[in-house]
C-alpha positions in Angstrom: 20.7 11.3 1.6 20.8 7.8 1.8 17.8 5.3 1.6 18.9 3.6 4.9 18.8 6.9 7.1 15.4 7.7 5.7 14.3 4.5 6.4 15.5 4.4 10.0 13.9 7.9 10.6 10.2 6.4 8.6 10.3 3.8 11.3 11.0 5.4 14.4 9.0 8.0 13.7 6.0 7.4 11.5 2.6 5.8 11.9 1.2 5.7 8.5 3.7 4.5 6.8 2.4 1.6 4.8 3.6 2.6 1.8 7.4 3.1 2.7 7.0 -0.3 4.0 5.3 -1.7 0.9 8.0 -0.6 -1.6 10.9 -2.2 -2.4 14.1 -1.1 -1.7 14.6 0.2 -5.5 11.6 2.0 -5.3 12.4 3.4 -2.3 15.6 5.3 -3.6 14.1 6.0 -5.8 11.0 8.0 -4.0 13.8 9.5 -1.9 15.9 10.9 -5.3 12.4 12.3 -6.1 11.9 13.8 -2.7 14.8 15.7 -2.8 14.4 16.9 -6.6 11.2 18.4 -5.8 12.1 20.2 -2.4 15.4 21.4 -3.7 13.3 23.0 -6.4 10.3 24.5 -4.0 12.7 25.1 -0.6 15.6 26.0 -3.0 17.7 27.9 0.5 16.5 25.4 3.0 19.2 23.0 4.4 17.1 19.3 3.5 17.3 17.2 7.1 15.9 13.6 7.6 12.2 14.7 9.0 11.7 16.5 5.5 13.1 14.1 3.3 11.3 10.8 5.2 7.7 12.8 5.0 7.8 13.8 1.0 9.5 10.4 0.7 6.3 8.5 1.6 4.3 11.5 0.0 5.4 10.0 -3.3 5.0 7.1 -2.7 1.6 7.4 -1.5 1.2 9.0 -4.7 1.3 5.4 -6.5 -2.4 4.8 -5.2 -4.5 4.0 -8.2 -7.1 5.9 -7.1 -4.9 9.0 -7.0 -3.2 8.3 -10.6 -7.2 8.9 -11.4 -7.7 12.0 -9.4 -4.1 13.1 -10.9 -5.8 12.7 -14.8 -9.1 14.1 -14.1 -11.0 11.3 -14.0 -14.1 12.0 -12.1 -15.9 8.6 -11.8 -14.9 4.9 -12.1 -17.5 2.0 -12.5 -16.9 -1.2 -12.3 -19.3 -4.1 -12.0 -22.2 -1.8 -10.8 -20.1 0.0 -8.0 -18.4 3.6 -8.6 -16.2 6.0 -7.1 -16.4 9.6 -7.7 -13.1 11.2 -6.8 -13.2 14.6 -5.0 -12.5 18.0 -7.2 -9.4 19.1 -7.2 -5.3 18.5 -7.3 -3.6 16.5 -4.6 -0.8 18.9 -3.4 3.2 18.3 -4.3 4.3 18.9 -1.1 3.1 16.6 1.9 1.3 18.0 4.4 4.1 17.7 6.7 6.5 19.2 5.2 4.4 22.2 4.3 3.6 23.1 8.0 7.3 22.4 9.1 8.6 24.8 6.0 5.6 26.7 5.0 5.0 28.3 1.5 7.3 27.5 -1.4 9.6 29.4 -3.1 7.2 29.9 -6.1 4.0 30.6 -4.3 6.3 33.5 -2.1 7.1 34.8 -5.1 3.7 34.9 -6.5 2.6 36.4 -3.1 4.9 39.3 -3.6 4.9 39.8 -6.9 1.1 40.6 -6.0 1.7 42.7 -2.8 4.0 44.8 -5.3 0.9 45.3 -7.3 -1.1 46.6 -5.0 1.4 49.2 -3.9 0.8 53.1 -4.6 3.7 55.2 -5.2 2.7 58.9 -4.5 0.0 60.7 -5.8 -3.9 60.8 -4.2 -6.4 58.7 -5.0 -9.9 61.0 -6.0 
């Protein structure tokens, strides 16, 4: 998918999208490469459309935060000049938000949901 479709679709479509607008173009196709790496690999039999690729595309990006490259390390607290930030416990996700409740659970956390509901099956037998 090229930059420019993405693009279209981020402004038609999306409020928040500072940082799509902040990056350059380079950056940009690049974030959209990345965007389609990562849901090829997690949605591995879903057909990728605009709306997908445009909301993980800005995901990344958002991901450049400073803040978040903290988080992302597990840096709990930054001072500086008497004033801190403690960051909250806890990974950010991979997928954006959006694309998560337009495709659900990925492949690998399906699979790890039925490799447990095989588990818990009982073949025969009684329990006593």
């Amino acid at each position: 998918m090229d930059r420019q479709t993405v693009n279209d679709w981020i402004i038609d479509n999306m409020l928040d999208s500072e940082a799509w607008l902040r990056a350059g173009e380079q950056k940009q196709s690049v974030a959209v490469k990345q965007a389609e790496r990562k849901l090829a690999h997690w949605y591995p039999e879903t057909e990728l459309v605009v709306a997908v690729v445009a909301y993980q595309s800005v995901w990344e990006l958002q991901a450049l935060d400073p803040a978040l490259k903290y988080q992302k390390h597990n840096v709990k607290t930054v001072s500086d000049s008497g004033e801190s930030v403690t960051y909250k416990d806890g990974a950010r996700p991979d997928v954006a938000p959006e694309v998560r409740e337009l495709l659900g659970l990925t492949a690998d956390e399906l699979a790890e949901q039925n490799s447990v509901s095989a588990a818990s099956l009982q073949y025969g037998g009684a329990l006593i």
